[in-house]
N, C-alpha and C positions, 0 to 999 in steps of 0.2 A: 199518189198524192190525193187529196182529198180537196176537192175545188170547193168553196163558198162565194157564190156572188152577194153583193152587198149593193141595193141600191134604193132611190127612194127621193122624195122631189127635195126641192134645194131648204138648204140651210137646215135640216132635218137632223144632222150631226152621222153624217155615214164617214165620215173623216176622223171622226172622235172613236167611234166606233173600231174603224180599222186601226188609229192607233192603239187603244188598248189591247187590242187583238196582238195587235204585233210585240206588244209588251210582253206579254202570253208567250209567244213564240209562233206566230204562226210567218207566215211569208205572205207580203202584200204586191200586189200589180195596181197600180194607181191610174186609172183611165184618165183624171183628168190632169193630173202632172205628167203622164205624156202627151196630152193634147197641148198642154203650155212649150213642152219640147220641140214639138213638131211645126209649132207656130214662129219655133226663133231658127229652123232648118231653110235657108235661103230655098230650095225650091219650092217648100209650100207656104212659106212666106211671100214669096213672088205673087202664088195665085191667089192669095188671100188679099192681097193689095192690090192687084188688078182687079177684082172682086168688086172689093168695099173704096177705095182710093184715097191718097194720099191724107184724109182727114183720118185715117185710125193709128198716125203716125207719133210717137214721142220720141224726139231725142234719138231719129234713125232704126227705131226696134216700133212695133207692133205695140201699140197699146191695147191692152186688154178689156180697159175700163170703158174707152171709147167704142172701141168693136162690140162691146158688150151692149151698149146704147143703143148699138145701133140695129143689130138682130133681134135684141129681145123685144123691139116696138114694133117688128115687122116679120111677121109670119115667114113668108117670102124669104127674105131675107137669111133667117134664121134657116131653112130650108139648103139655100145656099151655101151655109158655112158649114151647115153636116154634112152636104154632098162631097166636100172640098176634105173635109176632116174626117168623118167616119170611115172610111175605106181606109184609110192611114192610120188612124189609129186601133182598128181590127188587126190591121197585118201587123202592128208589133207586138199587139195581145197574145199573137194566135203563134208569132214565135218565140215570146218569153215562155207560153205556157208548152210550146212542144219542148225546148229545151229543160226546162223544170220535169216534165214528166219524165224525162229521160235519166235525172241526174237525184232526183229526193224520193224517200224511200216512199213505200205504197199510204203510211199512217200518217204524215205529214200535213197540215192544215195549209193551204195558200189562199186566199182571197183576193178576189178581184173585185174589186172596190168600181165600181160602171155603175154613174147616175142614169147612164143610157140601155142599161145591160138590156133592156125589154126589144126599144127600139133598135139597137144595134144589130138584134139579134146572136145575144151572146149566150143565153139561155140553153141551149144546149152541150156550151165548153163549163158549165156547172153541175156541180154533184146537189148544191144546195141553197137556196135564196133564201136571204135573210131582205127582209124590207123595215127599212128605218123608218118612222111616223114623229108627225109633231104637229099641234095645232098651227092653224093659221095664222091665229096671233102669234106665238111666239118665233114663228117661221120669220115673222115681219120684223118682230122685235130682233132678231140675230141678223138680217140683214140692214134696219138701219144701223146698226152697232160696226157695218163693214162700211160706213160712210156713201151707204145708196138711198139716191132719196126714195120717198113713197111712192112716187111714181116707177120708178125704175124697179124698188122691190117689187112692185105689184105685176112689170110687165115677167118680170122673170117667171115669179108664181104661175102666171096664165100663159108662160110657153110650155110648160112642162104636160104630158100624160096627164090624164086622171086618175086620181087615187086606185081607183078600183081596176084600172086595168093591170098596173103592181101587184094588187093584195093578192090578185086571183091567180096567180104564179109563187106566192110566199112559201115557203114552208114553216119558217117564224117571223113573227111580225113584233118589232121592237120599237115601242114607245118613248120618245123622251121628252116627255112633257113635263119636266121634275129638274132638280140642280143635275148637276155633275156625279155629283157622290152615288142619287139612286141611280145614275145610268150607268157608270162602272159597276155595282151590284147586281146589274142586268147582267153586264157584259161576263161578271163570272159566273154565273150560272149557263150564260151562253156557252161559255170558254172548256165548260167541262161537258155539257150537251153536245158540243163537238166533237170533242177527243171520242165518245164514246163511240159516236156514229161512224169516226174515222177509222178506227179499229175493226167496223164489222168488215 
C-alpha cells in the first residue's frame, strides 16, 4: 500500500480533501474521528474527566465544545489532553495500518488524514505528505460558519504549529483558497499524481 499523510492547521479543508480522495478510491484512517471514539470509551473518558472535571459534561457524554474551550485558551492544558490522547490514538493508527498492510495490495492509496501527523510523530508510517493551506482569513471565516466565536477561532489558530514547521516535511502543498469546485480540480490532478507514484 502506498500511505499519504494529510495534514495542515485547522479549518484548512484536509477533511474535504480526504473525502474526495476517498471518492477516488482510495482508503482513509481519520485521526480525529478516532480521537472523538476514544473520548466516548469509559476508560479514557474517565481520565479525561478527572483531568478537565465535571464542567465538560453534557447530558452524561463529554462535550467536545466545552473541552474544546477549555484547552484551546490554555497551553497547558491543551498539553494535557495530547498527553492523555496521543498515545491512544497512535496505537489504533499503528494497528489499523499493520492490519491494512497485511491485507491490500502493494498499489493501493490509504491516507491518513493526522492534523497532528508532525507532532505525533507519524511521519515516518508515511510514504508521502500532502499539506493543506488556506489563508487566515478564510481559516476564520469557516470556523465562525462552525458556530465558534472570534475569540475561540482565534485560540484554536494560535494552538496549532507554525506553518512552516508543516511545509518543510510537504512533498505537495495544496491550497484552498478558492470555492469548492477549484479544490476538487486539485484534488484530481492530486488523484492521478498518486496513482502514478503508487505504482513505482
Amino acid at each position: 500500500m502506498f500511505v499519504v499523510g494529510i495534514t495542515g492547521a485547522i479549518a484548512t479543508g484536509k477533511s474535504t480533501l480526504s473525502r474526495f480522495l476517498k471518492e477516488k478510491g482510495a482508503i482513509v484512517i481519520d485521526a480525529d474521528k478516532i480521537a472523538k471514539e476514544l473520548l466516548d470509551t469509559p476508560a479514557l473518558g474517565k481520565k479525561v474527566l478527572t483531568a478537565f472535571g465535571q464542567g465538560i459534561m453534557t447530558d452524561n457524554t463529554i462535550d467536545r465544545k466545552k473541552l474544546g474551550s477549555i484547552v484551546f485558551s490554555n497551553t497547558l492544558k491543551l498539553d494535557r489532553l495530547n498527553k492523555l490522547l496521543l498515545p491512544e490514538i497512535i496505537k489504533v493508527i499503528e494497528e489499523e495500518l499493520s492490519l491494512y498492510s497485511k491485507t491490500l495490495p502493494n498499489n493501493q492509496i490509504l491516507v491518513l488524514d493526522a492534523p497532528l501527523l508532525i507532532e505525533a510523530n507519524l511521519l515516518p508510517k508515511v510514504d508521502y505528505v500532502i499539506v493543506v493551506t488556506a489563508s487566515p482569513e478564510l481559516q476564520l471565516e469557516r470556523l465562525l460558519s462552525k458556530n465558534l466565536t472570534i475569540k475561540e477561532s482565534r485560540e484554536r489558530m494560535g494552538a496549532q504549529i507554525k506553518e512552516e514547521a508543516r511545509l518543510k516535511h510537504a512533498d505537495v502543498v495544496i491550497k484552498n483558497d478558492s470555492d469548492i469546485g477549484n479544490f476538487k480540480q486539485k484534488t484530481e490532478k492530486l488523484w492521478q499524481d498518486l496513482q502514478k507514484k503508487s505504482r513505482l
